[in-house]
C-alpha positions in Angstrom: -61.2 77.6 49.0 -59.4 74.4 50.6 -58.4 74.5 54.1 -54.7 74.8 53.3 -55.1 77.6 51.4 -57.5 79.2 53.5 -54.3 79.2 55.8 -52.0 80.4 53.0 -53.9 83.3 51.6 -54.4 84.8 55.8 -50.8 85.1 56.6 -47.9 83.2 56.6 -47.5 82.4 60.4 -49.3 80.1 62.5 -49.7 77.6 65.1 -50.4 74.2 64.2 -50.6 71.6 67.5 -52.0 67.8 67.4 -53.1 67.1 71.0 -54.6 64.0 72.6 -58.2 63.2 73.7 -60.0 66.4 74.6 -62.9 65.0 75.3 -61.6 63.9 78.8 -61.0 67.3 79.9 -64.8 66.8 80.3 -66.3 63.4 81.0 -70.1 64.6 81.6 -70.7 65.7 78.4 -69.6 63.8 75.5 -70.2 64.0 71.8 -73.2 61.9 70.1 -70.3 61.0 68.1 -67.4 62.2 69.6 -65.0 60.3 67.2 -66.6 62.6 64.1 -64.8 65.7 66.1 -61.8 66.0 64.7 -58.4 65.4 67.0 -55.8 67.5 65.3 -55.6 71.3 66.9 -55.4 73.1 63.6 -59.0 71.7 63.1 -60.4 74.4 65.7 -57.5 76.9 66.7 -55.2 79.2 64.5 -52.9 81.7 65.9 -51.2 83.8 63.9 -47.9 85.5 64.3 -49.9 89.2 65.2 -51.2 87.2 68.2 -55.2 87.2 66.9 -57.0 83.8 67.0 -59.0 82.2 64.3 -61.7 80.1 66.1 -62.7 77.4 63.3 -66.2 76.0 64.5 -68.7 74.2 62.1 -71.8 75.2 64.3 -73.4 78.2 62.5 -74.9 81.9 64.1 -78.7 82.1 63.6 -79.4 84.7 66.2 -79.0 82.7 69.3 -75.2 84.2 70.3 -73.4 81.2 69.8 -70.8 83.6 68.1 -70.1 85.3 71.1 -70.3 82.3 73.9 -67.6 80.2 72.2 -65.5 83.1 71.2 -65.5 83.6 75.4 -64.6 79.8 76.0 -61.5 79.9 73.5 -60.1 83.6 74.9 -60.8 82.3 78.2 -59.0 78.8 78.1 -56.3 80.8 76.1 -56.0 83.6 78.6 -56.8 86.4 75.3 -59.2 89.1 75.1 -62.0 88.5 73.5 -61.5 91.1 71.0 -58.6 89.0 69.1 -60.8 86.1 68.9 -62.0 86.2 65.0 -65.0 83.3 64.0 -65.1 81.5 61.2 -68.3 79.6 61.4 -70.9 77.0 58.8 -68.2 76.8 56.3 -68.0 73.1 55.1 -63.9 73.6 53.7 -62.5 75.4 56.3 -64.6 74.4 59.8 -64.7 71.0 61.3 -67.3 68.7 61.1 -70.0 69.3 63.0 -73.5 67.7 63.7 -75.5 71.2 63.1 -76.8 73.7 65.4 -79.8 73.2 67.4 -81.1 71.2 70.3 -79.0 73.9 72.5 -75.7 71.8 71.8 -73.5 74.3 70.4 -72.8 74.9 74.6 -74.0 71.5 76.3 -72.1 69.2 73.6 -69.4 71.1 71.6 -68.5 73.5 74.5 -66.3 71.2 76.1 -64.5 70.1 72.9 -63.5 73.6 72.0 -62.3 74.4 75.8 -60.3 71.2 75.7 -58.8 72.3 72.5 -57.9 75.7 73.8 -57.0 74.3 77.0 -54.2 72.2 75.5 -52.9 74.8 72.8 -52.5 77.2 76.1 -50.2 74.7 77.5 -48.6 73.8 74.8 -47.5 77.6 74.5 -46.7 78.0 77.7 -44.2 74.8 77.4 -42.8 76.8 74.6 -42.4 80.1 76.4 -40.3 78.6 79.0 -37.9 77.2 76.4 -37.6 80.9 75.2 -37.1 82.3 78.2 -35.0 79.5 80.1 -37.4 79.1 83.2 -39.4 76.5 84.2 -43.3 76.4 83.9 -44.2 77.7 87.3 -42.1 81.1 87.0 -44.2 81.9 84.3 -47.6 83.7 84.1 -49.7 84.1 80.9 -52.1 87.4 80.4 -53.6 88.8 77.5 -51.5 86.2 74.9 -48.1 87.6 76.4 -46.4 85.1 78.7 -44.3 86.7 81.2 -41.8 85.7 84.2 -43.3 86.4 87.6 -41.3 89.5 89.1 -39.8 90.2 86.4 -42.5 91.6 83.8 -40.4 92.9 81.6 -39.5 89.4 80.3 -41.6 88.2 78.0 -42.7 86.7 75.0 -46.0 86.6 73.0 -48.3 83.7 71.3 -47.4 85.5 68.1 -43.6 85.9 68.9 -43.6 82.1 69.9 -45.3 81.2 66.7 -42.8 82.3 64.3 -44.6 81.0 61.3 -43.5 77.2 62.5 -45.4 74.3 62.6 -45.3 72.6 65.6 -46.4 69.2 66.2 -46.5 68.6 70.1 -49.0 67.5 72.1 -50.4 67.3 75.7 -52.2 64.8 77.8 -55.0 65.0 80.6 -54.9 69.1 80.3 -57.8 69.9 82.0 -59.4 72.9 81.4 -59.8 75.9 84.2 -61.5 75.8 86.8 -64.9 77.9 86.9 -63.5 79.6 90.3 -60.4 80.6 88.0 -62.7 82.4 85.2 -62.1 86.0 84.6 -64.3 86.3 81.4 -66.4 83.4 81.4 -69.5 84.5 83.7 -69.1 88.0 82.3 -71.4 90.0 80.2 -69.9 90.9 76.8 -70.8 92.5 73.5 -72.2 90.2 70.7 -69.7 89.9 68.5 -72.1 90.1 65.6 -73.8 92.8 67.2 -72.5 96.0 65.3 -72.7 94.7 62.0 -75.6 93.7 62.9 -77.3 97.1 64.1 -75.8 99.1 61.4 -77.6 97.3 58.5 -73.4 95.8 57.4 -74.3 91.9 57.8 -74.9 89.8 54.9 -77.1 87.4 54.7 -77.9 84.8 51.4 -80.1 86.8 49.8 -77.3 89.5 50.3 -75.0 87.6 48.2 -74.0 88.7 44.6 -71.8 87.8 42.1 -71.0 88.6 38.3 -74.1 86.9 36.2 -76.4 85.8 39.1 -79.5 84.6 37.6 -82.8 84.4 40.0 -85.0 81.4 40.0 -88.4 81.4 40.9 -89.7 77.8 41.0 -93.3 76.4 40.0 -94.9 75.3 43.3 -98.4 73.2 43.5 -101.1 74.6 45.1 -101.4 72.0 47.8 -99.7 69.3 49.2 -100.4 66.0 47.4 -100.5 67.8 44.0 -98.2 66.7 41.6 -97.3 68.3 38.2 -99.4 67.3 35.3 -98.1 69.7 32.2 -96.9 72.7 31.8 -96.8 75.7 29.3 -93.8 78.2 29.6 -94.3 79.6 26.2 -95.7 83.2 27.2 -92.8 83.2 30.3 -89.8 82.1 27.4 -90.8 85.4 25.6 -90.3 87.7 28.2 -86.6 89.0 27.1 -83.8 87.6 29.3 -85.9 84.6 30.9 -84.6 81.3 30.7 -86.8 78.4 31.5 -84.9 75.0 33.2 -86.3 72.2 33.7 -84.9 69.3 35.8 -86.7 66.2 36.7 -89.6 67.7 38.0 -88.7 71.2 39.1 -89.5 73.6 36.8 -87.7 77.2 37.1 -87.8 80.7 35.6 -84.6 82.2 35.8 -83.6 86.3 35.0 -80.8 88.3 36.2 -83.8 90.8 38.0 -85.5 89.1 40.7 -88.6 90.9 40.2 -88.8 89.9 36.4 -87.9 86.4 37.1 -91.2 86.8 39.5 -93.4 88.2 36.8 -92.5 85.4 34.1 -93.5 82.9 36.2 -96.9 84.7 37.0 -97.5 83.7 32.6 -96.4 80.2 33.4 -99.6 77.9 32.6 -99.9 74.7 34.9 -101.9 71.8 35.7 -101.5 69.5 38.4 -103.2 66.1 39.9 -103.4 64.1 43.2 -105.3 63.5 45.9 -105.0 65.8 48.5 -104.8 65.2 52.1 -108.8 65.1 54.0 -107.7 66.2 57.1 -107.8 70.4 57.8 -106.9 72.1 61.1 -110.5 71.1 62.1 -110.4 67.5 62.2 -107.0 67.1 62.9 -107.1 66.7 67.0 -109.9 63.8 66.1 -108.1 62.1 64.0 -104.7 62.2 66.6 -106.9 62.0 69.4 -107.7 58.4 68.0 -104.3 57.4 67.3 -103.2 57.9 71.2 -104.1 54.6 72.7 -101.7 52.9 70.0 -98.5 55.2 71.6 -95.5 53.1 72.9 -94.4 52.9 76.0 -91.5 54.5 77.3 -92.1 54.9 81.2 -93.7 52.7 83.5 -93.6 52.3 86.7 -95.9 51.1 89.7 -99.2 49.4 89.4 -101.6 51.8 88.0 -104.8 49.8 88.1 -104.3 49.5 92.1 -103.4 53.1 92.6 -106.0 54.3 90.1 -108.7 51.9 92.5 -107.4 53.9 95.7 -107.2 56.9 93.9 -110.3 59.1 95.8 -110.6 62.1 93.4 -110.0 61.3 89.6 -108.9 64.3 87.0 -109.0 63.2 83.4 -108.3 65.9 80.4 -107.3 66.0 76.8 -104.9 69.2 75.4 -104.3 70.0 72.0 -101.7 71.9 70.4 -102.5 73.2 66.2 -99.3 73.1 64.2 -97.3 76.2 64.0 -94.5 77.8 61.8 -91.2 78.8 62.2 -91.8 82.1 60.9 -88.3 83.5 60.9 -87.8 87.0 59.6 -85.3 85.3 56.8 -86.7 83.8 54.3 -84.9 80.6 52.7 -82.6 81.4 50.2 -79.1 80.0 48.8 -76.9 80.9 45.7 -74.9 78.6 43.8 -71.6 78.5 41.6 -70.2 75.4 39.7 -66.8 76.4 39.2 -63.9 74.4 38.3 -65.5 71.3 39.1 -66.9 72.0 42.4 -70.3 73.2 43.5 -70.5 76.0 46.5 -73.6 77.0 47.9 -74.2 79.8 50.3 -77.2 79.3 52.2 -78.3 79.5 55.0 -79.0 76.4 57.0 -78.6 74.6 60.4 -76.6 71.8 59.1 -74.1 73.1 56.6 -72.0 69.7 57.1 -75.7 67.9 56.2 -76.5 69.9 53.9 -73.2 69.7 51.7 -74.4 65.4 52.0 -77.6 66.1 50.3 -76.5 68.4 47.4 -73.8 66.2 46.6 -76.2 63.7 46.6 -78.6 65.3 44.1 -76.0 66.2 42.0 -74.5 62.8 42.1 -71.7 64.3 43.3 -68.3 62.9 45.4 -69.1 65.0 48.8 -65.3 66.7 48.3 -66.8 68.7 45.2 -69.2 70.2 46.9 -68.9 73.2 49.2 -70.9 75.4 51.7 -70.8 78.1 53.5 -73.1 79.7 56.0 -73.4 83.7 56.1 -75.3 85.0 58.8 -78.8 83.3 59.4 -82.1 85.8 60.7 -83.8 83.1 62.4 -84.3 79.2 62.1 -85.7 77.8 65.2 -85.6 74.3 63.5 -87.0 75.3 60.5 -83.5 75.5 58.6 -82.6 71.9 59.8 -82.3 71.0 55.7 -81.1 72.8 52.9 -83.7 72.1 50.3 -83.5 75.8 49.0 -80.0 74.8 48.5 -80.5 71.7 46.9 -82.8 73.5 44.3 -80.3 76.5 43.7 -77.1 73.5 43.1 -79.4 71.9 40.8 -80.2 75.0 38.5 -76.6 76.1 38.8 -75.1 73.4 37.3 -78.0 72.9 34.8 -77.7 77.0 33.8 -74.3 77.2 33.7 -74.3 80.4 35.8 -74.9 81.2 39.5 -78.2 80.8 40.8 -80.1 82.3 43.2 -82.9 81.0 45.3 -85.0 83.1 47.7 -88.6 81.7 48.6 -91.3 84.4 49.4 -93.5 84.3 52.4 -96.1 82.1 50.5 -93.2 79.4 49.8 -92.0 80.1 53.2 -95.4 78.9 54.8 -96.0 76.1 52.3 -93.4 74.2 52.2 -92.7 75.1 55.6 -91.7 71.8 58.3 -94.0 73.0 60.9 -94.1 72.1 64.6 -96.8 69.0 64.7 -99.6 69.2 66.3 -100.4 66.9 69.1 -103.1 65.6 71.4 -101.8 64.9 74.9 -104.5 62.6 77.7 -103.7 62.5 81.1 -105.6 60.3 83.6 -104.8 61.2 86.9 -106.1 61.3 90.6 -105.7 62.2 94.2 -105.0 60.0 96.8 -106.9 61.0 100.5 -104.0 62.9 101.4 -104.3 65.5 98.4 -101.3 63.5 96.6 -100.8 62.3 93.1 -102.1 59.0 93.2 -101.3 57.9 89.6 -99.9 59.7 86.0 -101.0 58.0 82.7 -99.9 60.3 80.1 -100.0 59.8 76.3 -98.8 61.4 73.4 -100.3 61.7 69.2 -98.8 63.9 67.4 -94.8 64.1 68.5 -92.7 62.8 70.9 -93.4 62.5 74.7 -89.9 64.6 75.1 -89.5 66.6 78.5 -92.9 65.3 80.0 -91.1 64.3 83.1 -89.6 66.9 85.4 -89.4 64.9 88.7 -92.5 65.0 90.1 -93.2 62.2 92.8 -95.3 59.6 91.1 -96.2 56.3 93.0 -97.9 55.1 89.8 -97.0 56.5 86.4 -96.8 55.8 82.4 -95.7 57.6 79.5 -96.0 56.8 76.1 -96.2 58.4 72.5 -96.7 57.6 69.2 -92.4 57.7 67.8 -91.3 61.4 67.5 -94.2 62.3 65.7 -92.4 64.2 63.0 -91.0 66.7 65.4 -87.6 65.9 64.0 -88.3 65.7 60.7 -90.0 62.0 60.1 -93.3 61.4 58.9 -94.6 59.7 62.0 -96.3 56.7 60.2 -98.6 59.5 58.0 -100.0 61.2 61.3 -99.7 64.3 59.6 -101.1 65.7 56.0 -97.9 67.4 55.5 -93.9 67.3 56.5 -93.7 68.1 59.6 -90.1 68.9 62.0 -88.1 70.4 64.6 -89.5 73.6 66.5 -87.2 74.9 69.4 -87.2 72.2 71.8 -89.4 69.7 70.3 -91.5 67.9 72.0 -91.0 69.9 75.0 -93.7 72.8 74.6 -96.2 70.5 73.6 -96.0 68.1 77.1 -95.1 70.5 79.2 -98.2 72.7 78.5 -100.3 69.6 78.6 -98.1 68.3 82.3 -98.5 71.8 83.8 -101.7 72.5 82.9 -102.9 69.3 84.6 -101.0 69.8 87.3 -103.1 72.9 88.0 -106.0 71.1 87.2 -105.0 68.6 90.4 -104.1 71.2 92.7 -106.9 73.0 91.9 -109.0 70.0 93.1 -107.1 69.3 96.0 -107.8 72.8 97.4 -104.2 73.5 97.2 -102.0 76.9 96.0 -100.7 75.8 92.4 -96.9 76.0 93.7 -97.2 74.6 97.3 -98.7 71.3 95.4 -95.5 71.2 92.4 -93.3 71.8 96.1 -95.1 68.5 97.3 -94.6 66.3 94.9 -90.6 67.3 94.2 -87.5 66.0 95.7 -85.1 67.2 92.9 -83.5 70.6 94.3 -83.0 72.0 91.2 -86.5 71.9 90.5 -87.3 73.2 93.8 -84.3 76.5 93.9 -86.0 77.6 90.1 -89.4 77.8 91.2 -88.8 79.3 94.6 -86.0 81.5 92.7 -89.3 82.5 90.2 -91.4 82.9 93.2 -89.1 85.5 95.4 -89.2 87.5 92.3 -92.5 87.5 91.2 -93.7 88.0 94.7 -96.2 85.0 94.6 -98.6 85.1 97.2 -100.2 81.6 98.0 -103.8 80.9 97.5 -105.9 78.5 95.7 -107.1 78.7 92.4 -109.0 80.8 90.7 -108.4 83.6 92.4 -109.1 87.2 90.6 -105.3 87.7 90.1 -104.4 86.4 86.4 -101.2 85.1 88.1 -99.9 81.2 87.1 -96.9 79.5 87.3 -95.4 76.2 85.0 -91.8 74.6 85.1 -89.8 73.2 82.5 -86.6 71.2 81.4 -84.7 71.0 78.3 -81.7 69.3 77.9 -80.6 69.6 81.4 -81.6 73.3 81.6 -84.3 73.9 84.3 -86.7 77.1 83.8 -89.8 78.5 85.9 -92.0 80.9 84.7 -94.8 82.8 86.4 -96.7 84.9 84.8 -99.9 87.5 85.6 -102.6 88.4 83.3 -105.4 91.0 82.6 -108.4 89.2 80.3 -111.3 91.1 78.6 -114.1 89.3 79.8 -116.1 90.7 76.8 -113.7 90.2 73.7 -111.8 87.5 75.4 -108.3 89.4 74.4 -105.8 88.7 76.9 -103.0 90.7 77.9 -99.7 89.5 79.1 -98.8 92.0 81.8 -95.5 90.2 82.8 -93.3 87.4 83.1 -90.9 86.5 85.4 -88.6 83.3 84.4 -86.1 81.7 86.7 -83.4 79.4 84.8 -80.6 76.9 86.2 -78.0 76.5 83.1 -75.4 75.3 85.2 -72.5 77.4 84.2 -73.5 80.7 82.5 -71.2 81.9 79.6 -72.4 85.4 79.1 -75.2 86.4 81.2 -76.3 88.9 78.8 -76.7 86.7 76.0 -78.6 84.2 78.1 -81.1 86.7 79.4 -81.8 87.6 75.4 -82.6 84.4 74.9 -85.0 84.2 77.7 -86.5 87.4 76.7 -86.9 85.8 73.4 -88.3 83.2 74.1 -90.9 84.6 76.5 -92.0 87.1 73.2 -92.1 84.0 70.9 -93.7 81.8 73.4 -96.6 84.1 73.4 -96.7 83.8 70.0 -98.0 79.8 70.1 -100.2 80.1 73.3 -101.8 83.2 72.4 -102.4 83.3 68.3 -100.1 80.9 66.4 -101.8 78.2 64.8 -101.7 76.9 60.9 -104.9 76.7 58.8 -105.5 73.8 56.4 -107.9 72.5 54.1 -107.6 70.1 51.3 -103.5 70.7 51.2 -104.1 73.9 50.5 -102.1 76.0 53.5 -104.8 78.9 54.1 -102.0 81.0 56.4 -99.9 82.4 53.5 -97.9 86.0 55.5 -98.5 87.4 58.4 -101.7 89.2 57.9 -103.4 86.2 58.8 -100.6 84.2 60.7 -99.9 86.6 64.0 -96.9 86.6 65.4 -96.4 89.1 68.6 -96.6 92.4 67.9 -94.6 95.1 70.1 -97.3 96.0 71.6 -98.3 92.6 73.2 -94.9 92.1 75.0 -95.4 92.2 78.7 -92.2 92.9 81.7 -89.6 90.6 81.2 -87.9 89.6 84.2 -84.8 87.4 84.0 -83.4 85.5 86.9 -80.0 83.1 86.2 -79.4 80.7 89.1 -76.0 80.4 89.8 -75.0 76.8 89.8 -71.1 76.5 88.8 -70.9 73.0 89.8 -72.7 71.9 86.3 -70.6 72.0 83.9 -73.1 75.1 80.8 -75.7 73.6 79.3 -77.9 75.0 76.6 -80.3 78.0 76.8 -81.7 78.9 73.2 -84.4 76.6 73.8 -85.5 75.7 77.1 -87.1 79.0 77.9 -89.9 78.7 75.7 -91.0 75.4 77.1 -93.3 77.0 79.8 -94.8 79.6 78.5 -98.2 77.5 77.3 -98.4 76.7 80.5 -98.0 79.3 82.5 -100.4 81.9 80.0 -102.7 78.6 80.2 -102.8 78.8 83.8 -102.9 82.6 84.6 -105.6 82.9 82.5 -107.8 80.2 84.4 -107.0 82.2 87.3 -108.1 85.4 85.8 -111.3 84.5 84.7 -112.2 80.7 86.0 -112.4 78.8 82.9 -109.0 76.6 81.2 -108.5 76.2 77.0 -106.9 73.2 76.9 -106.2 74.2 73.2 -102.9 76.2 71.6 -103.6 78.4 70.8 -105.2 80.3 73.5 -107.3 82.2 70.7 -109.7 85.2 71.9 -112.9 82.8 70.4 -112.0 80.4 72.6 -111.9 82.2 75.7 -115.0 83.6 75.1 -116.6 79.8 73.9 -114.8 78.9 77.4 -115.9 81.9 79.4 -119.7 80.8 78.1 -119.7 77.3 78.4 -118.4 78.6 82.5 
């Protein structure tokens, strides 16, 4: 369906407004490309003439909230409830272009474009409510969509009175949106918008979709990376009644209208492949980036390190590792196609629709306006659903079958062709002046980027570097890695901020000094400072030096202008090495907080998943073969594992919201790293923090 007849087929009345430069309503956060965001008001806003609010947005809803925050932004700018506000999300005819979602930007970078919006539409209507009722602007009062005359209430006019089914072409300039000390739901905890459906089993996800004379595809996949197909036989799989065999370029599909018989033909498919596999396994990985650090490029340097590393009184030298882990979300990949009349549409669901829609048109050789996607609801992508290759596949069968086509990867496709997070090396040098200070900071990255390994720390002398991004957005990093690699929520940033807090235990350890008193030494920056001591009050941290007996540590974070601070206590069986996480508390600074209740599921989410990669996550490999094919041998938290979650938002309205899907996960390496050192006296400098290596740790004392 086009946009305009998206617009005809829901009702006949609507607003339509052009406005001017929304992006100044906000000059601290601007676009990456702000000129991609489209200018007119119809792009974002529709109000019909019953006074409900269609909120266009081309970010998707994967789990995070996002649904539910900017729903609150446009009822608050509009002075609605929330409950009028209806989203229309991830569809490619009807939504604006957007970017994608992820890197937390759905708040921190298209927040302020949808509040302009809203901001402008509101006084645009209000212009038009004083026409209709003859007074000027400040007589007149706006609440719940019904504008009204101050003492006298009882004239009035609504958003869907003013409407009348017109188009009206005015615009505004320099609207500014509210104030936060104006807010009356913004700062509020509300209901997820998604949440009911949701609960009661009603949501619809890809593999949910149906239509008349779906066929299922299940695709021949090589056994391991590097394999490339040799021959094929599909002659027992073609006599199976109702398979159809495809072929296109080299993809080779069975196809049946019953997913599980479509699954059984290609169980009879005979196939030979060749190549050379990739020599590296999940063994001599960290070697082999261990050896490409040196050859990192710098991004950071400051002072002279030789001369502060010569006065330096106490050096503290260490290498961390981090294996490569999965995404693991709950929803498989899947998509289903329909060539129709010309046009391609795809239902999958992905991250990028906007990207996405690029590369099928591409593989179909395609003009982009014949091609179509829309998101349903996504269970879970943390990066991992960045691309739509699923969708790619299912376009390309459609239009060969002539039918729709349905694609759904199992859990084995779901871990093999998986982009995981990369793994990484990570070497500090470091020392201590006489005074117990940081002296110098040489830090370098293999593996992925050196993202988020600053916080603000007080470093005379000091040098980062990596080796590109590593692959942690998707590139192949100059072959570091045996197999596609790509973003894991907040790339970069778990890796070098287990590695940066780790050490900086290490340093305080050796300076005699209580792990938090030495991060308070060596910070200026007071947001740094208000999250830890925020973390602190609340955990009840009682100073000492390390180890102490307790199973207590602490770590701090950034992401994207979102500070965290996570502390964290412990209980570790000294015999089987099994650690329990008895609870967490995390203190975050988010500037402006949206909905509180949505922020504090994130945190609590990302606290359970962040156990996940310090505590068991970690990919095995050997000869591209991946050896971690479900999660009988890849383990992901179980219930029992999770520990006290305690949430603590810092209230900070003077920042305009950032994001806060990702950066509560950043610490939590860190902070397990470090209580368990404290339990038991001995540090893994390896993710993740596997029972075997405890105990190899706990021997080697």
């Amino acid at each position: 369906m086009r946009r305009r007849d998206f617009f005809q087929t829901t009702g006949a009345t609507g607003l339509f407004i052009l406005f001017r430069n929304y992006l100044e309503a906000a000059p601290q956060l601007v676009p990456t490309r702000p000129t991609s965001y489209p200018m007119d008001f119809n792009a974002y806003l529709r109000i019909g003439g019953d006074g409900r609010v269609s909120c266009l947005v081309g970010k998707v809803e994967m789990g995070q909230g996002n649904m539910t925050s900017l729903a609150m932004l446009a009822a608050e700018e509009l002075d609605v409830p929330l409950d009028v506000v209806d989203m229309l999300m991830g569809d490619t005819d009807l939504c604006p272009w957007d970017g994608g979602t992820g890197g937390s930007l759905s708040i921190w970078q298209f927040g302020p474009v949808l509040c302009g919006a809203a901001a402008e539409a509101r006084a645009v209507l209000l212009q038009m409510a004083g026409d209709h009722l003859h007074v000027p602007l400040d007589r007149l009062e706006v609440k719940a969509g019904v504008v009204s005359v101050k003492g006298a209430p009882a004239r009035q006019v609504t958003y869907g009175q003013l409407v009348q089914g017109k188009r009206i072409e005015r615009h505004l300039a320099d609207v500014k949106p509210k104030p936060v000390s104006a807010h009356t739901l913004v700062g509020t905890s509300a209901p997820r918008k998604d949440g009911r459906e949701k609960v009661l089993g009603a949501a619809r996800y890809t593999a949910d979709q149906r239509m008349p004379g779906t066929l299922h595809a299940c695709i021949v996949r090589p056994p391991a990376h590097g394999a490339t197909l040799k021959s094929v036989d599909t002659s027992a799989a073609e006599r199976v009644p109702g398979v159809r065999v495809l072929r296109d370029g080299n993809m080779v599909a069975v196809l049946h209208a019953s997913p599980d018989l479509a699954r059984k033909a290609l169980g009879l498919v005979k196939v030979t492949f060749e190549g050379t596999p990739p020599a590296l396994d999940d063994i001599t990985i960290r070697r082999h980036l261990a050896s490409k650090s040196a050859s990192g490029k710098v991004s950071v340097q400051e002072g002279d390190l030789k001369a502060a590393e010569a006065r330096a009184i106490a050096p503290v030298d260490a290498e961390y590792f981090n294996a490569y882990v999965a995404h693991a979300a709950l929803e498989p990949h899947a998509a289903l196609a329909q060539w129709k009349d010309g046009r391609m549409t795809v239902w999958a669901g992905v991250q990028s629709p906007f990207r996405v829609k690029t590369q099928v048109a591409e593989a179909l050789k395609l003009p982009a306006q014949q091609v179509r996607i829309i998101t349903p609801h996504i269970g879970g992508a943390f990066g991992g659903k960045a691309t739509g290759p699923q969708a790619v596949e299912a376009a390309r069968l459609a239009l060969k079958a002539g039918a729709p086509v349905q694609v759904v990867w199992d859990r084995r496709e779901e871990f093999f062709l998986d982009t995981f997070r990369p793994a990484a090396v990570v070497k500090i040098r470091s020392g201590l002046d006489p005074a117990g200070h940081i002296a110098y900071w040489d830090h370098a990255v293999a593996g992925t980027s050196d993202r988020e390994a600053q916080i603000g720390y007080e470093l005379p002398a000091k040098r980062f570097s990596s080796t590109g991004d590593g692959g942690d957005l998707g590139t192949s990093a100059g072959g570091l890695h045996p197999f596609p690699t790509g973003a894991w929520r907040a790339p970069g940033a778990n890796t070098n901020v287990f590695a940066r807090e780790s050490h900086m235990d290490l340093l305080a350890a050796k300076a005699h000094v209580d792990p938090l008193a030495f991060r308070l030494r060596h910070l200026t920056d007071k947001r740094v400072i208000c999250v830890l001591e925020a973390a602190a009050e609340r955990f009840g941290w009682v100073a000492g030096a390390t180890p102490s007996g307790r199973g207590v540590g602490v770590a701090c974070g950034s992401w994207r202008g979102t500070l965290v601070a996570a502390m964290a206590e412990v209980a570790v069986d000294r015999q089987t090495g099994q650690v329990r996480v008895k609870r967490v508390v995390l203190a975050q600074d988010m500037g402006v907080v949206i909905n509180p209740d949505g922020a504090r599921q994130q945190m609590e989410g990302a606290i359970t998943m962040g156990i996940g990669y310090a505590l068991s996550e970690g990919i095995r490999f050997k000869d591209g073969r991946i050896l971690d094919e479900n999660f009988d041998t890849y383990q992901i938290p179980r219930f029992s594992w999770i520990p006290v979650m305690d949430t603590v938002l810092i209230s900070n309205p003077d920042l305009q919201a950032q994001g806060g899907g990702e950066p509560p996960i950043v610490c939590m390496g860190a902070v397990l790293a470090n209580a368990i050192h404290d339990a038991v006296g001995v540090r893994v400098f390896e993710l993740p923090m596997t029972p075997e290596r405890i105990l190899e740790a706990i021997k080697k004392g």
